[in-house]
Backbone as a chain_set.jsonl record, in Angstrom:
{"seq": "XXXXXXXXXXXXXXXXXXXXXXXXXXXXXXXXXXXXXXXXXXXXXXXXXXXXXXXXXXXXXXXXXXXXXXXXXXXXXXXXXXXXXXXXXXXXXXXXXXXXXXXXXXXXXXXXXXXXXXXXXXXXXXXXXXXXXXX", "coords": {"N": [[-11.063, -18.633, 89.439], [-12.656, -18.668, 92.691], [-13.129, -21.537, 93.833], [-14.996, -21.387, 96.22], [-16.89, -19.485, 95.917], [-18.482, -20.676, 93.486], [-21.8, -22.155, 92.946], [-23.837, -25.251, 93.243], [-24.923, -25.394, 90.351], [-23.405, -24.346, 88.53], [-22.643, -21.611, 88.215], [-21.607, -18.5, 89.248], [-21.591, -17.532, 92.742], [-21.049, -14.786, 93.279], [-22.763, -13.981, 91.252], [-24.006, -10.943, 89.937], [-25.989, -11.423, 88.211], [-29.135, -13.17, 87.149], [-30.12, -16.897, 86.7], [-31.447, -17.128, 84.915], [-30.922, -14.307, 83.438], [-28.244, -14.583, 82.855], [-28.45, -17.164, 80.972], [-30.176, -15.8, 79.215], [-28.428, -14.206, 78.388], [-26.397, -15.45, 76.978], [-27.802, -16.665, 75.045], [-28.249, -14.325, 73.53], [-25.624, -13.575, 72.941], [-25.031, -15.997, 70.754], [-26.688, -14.911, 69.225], [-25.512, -12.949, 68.016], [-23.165, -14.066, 66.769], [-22.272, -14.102, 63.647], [-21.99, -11.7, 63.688], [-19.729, -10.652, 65.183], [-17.954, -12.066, 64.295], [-17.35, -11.077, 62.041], [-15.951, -8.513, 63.05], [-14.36, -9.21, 64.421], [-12.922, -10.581, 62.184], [-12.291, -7.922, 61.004], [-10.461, -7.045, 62.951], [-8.573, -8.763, 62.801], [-7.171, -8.298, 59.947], [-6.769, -5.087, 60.515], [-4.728, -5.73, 62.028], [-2.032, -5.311, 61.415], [0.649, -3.302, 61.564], [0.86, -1.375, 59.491], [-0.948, -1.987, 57.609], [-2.494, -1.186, 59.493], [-2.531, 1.507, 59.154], [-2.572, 2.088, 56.749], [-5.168, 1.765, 56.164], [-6.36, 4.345, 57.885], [-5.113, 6.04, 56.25], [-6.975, 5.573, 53.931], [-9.188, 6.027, 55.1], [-9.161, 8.939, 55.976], [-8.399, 10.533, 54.327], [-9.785, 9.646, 52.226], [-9.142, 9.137, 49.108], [-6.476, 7.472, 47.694], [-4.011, 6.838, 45.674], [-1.177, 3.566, 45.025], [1.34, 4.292, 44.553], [1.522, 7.058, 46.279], [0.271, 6.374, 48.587], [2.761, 4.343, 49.523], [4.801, 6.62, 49.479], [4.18, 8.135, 51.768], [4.048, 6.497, 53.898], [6.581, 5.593, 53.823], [7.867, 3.037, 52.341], [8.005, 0.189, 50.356], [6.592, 0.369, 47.043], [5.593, -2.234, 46.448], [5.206, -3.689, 48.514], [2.617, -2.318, 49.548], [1.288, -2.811, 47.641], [0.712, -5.573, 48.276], [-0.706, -5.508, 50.653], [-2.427, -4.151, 50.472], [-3.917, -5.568, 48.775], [-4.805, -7.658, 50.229], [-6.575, -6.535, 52.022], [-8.67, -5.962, 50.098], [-9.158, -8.419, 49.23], [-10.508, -9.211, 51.686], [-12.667, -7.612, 50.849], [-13.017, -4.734, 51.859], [-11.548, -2.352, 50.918], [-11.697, -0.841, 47.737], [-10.953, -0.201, 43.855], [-10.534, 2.134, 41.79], [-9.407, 3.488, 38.218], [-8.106, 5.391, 36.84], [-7.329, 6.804, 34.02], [-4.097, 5.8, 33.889], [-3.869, 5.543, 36.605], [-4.567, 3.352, 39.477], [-6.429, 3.904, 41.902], [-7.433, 3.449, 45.466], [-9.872, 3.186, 47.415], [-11.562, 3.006, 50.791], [-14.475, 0.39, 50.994], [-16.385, -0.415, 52.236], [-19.47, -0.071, 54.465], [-19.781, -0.637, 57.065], [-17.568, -1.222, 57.936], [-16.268, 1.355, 57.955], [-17.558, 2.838, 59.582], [-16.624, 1.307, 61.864], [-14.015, 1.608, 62.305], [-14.414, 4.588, 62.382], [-15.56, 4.394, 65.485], [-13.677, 2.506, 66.913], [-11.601, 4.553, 66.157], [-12.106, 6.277, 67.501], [-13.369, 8.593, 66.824], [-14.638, 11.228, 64.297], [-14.653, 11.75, 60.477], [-13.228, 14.648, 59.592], [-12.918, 16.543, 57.647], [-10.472, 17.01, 56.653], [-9.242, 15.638, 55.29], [-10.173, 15.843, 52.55], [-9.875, 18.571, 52.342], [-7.08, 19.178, 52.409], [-6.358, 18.089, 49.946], [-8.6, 19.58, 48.725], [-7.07, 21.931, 48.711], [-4.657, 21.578, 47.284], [-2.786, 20.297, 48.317]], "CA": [[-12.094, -18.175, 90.353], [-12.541, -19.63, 93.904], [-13.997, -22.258, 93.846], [-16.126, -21.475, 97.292], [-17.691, -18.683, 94.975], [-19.279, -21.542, 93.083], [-22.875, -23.03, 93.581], [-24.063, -26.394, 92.533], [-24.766, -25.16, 89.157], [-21.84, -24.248, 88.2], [-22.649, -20.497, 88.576], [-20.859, -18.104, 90.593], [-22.096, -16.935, 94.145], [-21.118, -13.647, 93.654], [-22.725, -13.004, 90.441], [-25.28, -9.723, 90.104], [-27.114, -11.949, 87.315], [-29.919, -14.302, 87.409], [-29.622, -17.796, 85.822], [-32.03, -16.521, 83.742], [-30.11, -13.637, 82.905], [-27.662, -15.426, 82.258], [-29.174, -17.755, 79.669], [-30.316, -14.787, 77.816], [-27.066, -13.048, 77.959], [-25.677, -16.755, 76.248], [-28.66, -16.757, 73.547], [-28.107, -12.548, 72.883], [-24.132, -13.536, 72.139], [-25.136, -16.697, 70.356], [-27.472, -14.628, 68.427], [-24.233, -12.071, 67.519], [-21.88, -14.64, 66.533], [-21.928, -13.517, 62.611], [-21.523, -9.694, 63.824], [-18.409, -11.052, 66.257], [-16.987, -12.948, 63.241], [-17.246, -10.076, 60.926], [-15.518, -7.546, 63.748], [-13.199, -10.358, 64.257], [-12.194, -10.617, 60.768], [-12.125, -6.553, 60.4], [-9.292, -6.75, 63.876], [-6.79, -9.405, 62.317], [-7.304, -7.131, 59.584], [-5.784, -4.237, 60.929], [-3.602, -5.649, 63.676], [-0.652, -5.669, 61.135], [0.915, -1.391, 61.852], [0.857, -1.178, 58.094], [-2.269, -2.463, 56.971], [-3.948, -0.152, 60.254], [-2.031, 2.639, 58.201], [-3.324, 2.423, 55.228], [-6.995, 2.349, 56.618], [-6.41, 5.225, 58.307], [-4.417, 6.986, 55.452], [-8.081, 5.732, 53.288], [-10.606, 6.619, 55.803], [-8.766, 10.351, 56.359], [-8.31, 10.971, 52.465], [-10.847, 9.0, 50.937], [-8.669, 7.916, 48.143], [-5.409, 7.551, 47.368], [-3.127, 5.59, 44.716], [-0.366, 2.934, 46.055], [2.697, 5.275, 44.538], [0.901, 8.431, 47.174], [0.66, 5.754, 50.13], [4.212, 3.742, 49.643], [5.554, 7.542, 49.555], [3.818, 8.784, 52.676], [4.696, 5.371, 54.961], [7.988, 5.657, 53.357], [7.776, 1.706, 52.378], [8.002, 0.221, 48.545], [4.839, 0.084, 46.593], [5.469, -3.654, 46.449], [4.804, -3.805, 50.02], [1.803, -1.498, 49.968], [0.328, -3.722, 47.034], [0.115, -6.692, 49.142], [-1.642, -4.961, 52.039], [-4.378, -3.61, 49.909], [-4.263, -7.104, 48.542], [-5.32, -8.566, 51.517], [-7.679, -5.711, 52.29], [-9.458, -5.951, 49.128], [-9.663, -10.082, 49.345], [-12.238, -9.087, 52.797], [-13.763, -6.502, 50.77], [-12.61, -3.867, 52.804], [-11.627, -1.716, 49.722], [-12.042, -1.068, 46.638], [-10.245, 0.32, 43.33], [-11.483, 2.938, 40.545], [-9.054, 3.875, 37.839], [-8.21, 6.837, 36.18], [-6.154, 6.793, 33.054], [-3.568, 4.365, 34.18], [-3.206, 5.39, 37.796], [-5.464, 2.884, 40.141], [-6.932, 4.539, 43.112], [-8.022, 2.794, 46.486], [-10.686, 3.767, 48.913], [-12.745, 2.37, 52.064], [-15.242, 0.068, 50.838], [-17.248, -1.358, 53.571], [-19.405, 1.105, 55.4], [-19.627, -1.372, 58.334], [-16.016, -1.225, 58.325], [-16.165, 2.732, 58.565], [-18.194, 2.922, 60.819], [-16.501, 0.303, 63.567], [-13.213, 2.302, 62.552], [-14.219, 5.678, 63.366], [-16.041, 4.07, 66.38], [-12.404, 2.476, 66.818], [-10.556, 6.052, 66.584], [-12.972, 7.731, 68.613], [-13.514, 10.293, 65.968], [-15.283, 10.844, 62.883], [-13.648, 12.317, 59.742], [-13.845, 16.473, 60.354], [-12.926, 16.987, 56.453], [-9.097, 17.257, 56.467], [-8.39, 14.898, 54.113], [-11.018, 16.838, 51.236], [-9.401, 20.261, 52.221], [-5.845, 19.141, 52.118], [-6.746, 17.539, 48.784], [-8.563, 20.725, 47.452], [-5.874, 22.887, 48.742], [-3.68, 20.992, 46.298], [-1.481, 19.942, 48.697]], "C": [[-12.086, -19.065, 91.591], [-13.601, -20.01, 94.003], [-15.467, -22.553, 95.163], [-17.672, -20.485, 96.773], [-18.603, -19.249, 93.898], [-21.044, -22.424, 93.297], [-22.711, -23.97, 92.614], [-24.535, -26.653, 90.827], [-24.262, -24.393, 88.253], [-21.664, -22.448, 88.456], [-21.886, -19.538, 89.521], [-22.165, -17.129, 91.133], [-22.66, -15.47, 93.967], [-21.377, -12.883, 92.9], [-23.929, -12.11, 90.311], [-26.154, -10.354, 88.838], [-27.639, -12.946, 87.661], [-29.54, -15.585, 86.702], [-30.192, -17.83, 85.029], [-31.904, -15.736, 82.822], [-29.203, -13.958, 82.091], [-27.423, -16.045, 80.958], [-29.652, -17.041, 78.734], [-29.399, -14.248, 77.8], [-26.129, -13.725, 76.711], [-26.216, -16.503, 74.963], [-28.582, -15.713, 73.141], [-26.6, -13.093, 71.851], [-23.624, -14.462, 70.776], [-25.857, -16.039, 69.192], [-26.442, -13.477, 67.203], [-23.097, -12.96, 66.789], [-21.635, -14.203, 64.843], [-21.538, -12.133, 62.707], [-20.038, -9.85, 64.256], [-17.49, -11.488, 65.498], [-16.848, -11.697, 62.24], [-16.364, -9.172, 61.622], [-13.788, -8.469, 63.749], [-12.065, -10.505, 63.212], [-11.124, -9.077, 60.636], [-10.399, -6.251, 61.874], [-8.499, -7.226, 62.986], [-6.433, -8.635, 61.116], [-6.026, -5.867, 59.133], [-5.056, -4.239, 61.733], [-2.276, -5.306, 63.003], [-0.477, -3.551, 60.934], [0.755, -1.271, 60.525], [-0.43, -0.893, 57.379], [-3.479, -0.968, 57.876], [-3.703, 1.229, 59.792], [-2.475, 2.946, 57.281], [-4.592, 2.793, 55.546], [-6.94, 3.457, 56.859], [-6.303, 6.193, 57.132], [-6.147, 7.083, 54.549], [-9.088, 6.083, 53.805], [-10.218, 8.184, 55.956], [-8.948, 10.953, 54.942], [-9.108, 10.58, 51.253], [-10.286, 7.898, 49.595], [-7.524, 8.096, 47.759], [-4.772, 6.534, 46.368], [-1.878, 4.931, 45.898], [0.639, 3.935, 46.449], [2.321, 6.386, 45.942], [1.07, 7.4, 48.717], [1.829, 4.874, 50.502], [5.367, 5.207, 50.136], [5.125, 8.264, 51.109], [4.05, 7.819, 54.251], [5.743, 5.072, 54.879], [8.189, 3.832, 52.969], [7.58, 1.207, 50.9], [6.667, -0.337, 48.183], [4.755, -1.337, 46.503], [4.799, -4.009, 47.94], [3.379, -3.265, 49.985], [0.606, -2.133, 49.125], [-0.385, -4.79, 47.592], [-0.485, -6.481, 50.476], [-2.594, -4.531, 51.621], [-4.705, -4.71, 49.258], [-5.475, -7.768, 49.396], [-6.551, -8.023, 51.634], [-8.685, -5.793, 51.615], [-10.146, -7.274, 48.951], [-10.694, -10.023, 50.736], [-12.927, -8.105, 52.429], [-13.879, -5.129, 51.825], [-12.516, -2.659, 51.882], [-11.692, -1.939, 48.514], [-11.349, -0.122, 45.37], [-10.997, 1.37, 42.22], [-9.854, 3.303, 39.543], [-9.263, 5.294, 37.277], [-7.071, 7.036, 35.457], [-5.058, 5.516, 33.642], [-3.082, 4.52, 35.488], [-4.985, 4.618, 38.407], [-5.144, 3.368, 41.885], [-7.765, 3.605, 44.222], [-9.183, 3.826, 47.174], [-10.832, 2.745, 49.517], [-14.008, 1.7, 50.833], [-16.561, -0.99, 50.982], [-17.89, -0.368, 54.681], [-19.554, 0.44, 56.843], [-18.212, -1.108, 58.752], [-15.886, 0.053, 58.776], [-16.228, 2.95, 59.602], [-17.402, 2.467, 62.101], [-14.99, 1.032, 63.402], [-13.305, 3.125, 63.019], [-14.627, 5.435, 64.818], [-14.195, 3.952, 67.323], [-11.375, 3.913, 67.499], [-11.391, 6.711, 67.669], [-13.2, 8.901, 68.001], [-14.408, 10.085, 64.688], [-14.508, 11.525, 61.751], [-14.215, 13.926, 59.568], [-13.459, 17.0, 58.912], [-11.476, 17.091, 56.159], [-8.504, 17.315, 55.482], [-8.903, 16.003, 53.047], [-10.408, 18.208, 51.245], [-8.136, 20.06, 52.18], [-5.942, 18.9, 50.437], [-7.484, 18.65, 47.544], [-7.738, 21.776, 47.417], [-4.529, 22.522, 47.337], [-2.424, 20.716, 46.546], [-0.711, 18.48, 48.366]], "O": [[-11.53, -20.161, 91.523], [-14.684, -19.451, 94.175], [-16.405, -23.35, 95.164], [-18.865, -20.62, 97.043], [-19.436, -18.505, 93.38], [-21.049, -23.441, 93.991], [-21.999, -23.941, 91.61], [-24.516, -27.723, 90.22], [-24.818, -23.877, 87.284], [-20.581, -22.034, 88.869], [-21.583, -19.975, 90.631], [-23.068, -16.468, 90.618], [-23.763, -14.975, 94.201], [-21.019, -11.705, 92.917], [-24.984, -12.656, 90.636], [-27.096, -9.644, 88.485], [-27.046, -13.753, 88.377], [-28.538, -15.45, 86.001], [-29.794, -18.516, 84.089], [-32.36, -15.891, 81.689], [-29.199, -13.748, 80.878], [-26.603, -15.728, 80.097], [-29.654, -17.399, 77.556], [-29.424, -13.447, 76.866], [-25.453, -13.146, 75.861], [-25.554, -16.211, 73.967], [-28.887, -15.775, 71.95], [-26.464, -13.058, 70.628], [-22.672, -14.251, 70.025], [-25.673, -16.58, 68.101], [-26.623, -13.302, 65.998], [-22.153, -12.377, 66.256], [-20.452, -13.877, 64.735], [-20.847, -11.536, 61.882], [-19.181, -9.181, 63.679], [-16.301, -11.403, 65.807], [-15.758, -11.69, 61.668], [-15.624, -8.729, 60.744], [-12.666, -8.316, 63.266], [-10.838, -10.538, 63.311], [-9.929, -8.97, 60.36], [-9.508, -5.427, 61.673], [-7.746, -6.496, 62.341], [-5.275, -8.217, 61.154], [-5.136, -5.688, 58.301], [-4.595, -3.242, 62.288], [-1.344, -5.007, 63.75], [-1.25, -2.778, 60.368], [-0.172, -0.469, 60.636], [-0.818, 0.105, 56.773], [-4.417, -0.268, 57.497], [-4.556, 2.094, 59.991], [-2.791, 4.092, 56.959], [-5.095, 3.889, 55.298], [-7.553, 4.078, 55.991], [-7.169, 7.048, 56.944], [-6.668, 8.189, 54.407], [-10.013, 6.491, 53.103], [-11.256, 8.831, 56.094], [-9.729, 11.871, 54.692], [-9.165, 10.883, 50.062], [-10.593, 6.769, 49.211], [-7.425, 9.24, 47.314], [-5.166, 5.368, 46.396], [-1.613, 5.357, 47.022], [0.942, 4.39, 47.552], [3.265, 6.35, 46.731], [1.805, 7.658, 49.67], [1.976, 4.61, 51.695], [6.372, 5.085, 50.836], [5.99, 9.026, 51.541], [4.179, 8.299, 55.377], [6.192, 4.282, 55.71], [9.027, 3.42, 53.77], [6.899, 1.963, 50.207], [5.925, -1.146, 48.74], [3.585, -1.719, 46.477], [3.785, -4.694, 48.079], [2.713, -4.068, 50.639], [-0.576, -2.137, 49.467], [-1.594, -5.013, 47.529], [-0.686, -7.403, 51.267], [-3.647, -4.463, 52.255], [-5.915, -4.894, 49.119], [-6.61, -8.19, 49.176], [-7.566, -8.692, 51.441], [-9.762, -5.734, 52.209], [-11.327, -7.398, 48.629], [-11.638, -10.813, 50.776], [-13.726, -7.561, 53.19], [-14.898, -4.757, 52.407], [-13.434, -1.852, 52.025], [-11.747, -3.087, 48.075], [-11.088, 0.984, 45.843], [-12.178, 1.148, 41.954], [-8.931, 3.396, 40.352], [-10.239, 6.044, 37.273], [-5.993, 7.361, 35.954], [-5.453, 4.355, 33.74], [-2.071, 3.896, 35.81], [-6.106, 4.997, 38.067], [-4.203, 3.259, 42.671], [-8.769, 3.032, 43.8], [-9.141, 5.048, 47.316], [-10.43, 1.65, 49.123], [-14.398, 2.421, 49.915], [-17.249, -1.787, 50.344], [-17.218, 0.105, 55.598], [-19.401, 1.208, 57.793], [-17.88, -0.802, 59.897], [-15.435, 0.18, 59.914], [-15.389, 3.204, 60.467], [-17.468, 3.066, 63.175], [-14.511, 1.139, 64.531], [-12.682, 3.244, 64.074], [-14.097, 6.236, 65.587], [-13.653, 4.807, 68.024], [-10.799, 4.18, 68.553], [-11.111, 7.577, 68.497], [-13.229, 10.017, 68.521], [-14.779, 9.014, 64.208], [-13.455, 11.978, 62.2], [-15.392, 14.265, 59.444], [-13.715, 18.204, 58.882], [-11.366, 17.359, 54.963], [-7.766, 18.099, 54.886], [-8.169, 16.933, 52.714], [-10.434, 18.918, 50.239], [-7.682, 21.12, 51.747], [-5.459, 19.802, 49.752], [-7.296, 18.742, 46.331], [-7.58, 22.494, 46.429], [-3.775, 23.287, 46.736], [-1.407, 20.734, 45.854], [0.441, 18.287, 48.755]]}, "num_chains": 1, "name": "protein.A"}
């Protein structure tokens, strides 16, 4: 910043807030820092293309087994274990069996939520009608 844009307390010149403003804009973000750390968490997350795959594949379909999402990212279920690993160690999802196949979902509705926010969409039923179609 240029430094002529500066006043004596440390502020800039040219900014449209008060130093009052300011100071509450500090104590609002200060007051967020557990929300910021939780969003935070939920990015590194999904930064890895894989991991933001799977979410997707569980927020679109609701629930899927590994074998169904190793076969649909084309990638070996070994791989697909240790990404719902991870996912599951922030509580992100969660597992249900059924006979001896274990099934993932979404299980964080904060997390939903800041995903579809995320996509820009909400889920329009796809997954449930591909799924009762019996595709």
């Amino acid at each position: 910043m240029d430094p002529e844009l500066i006043d004596h307390t440390g502020l800039c010149r040219a900014s449209i807030c008060s130093a009052a403003e300011i100071r509450a804009i500090r104590r609002q973000l200060a007051a967020s820092e557990t929300e910021l750390a939780a969003t935070l968490r939920w990015l590194e997350a999904i930064k890895d293309p894989t991991r933001f795959k799977l979410v997707y594949l569980l927020w679109r379909y609701q629930r899927l087994c590994v074998c169904d999402l190793a076969n649909v990212l084309g990638v070996t279920s070994s791989a697909v274990s240790q990404h719902l690993r991870r996912l599951k160690d922030l509580q992100l999802v969660a597992t249900s069996r059924v006979k001896q196949t274990i099934f993932y979902s979404l299980d964080n509705a904060d997390f939903v939520a800041f995903f579809e926010r995320l996509n820009g969409s909400s889920d329009d039923g796809a997954g449930r009608e591909l799924r009762a179609a019996g595709a």
